[in-house]
Steps between C-alpha positions, in 0.01 A plus 500: 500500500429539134147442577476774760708719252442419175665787271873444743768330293783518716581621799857477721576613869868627637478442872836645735477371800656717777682370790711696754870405321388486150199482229416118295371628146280210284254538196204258496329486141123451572398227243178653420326193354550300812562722789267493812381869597687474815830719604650352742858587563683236792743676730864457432592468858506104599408539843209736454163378582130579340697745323482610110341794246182452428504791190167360287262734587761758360567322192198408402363870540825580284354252232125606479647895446730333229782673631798404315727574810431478843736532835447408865617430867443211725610435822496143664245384726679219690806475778793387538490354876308746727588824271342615195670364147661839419491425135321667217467513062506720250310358200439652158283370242487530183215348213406523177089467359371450173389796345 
């Protein structure tokens, strides 16, 4: 990552993950240095399949504006038997650049 974006120092995502009785709140600390430029969020749900947030294409277009916030949606592409996983994120991310 630091080669793609060489002026980012650090960088840290809050992800809420919404499901119908409840929200799961994490923060994953990008490690800058060593981080692939890939953002790939699993679903939570155990029995969804081909499901997860695929959210690089908005974070890296938050990183080449420098923007030192940035806030987004995703909804899951998999299912949960034959229906559609119903769950979604909330994701905020926040990083700071050398000057």
């Amino acid at each position: 990552m630091i080669d793609v974006l060489p002026g980012l120092r650090s960088a840290k995502l809050a992800v809420t993950e919404l499901v119908a009785n409840g929200a799961t709140k994490y923060i994953k600390h990008i490690v800058v240095a060593r981080s692939p430029v890939l953002f790939i969020i699993p679903c939570g749900d155990p029995v969804c399949q081909d499901g997860g947030h695929d959210i690089t294409a908005e974070l890296m277009s938050a990183f080449r504006k420098r923007l030192t916030t940035a806030s987004g949606e995703s909804a899951c592409t998999g299912t949960t038997g034959t229906a559609e996983c119903r769950r979604s994120i909330q994701y905020t991310l926040t990083a700071e650049y050398a000057a």
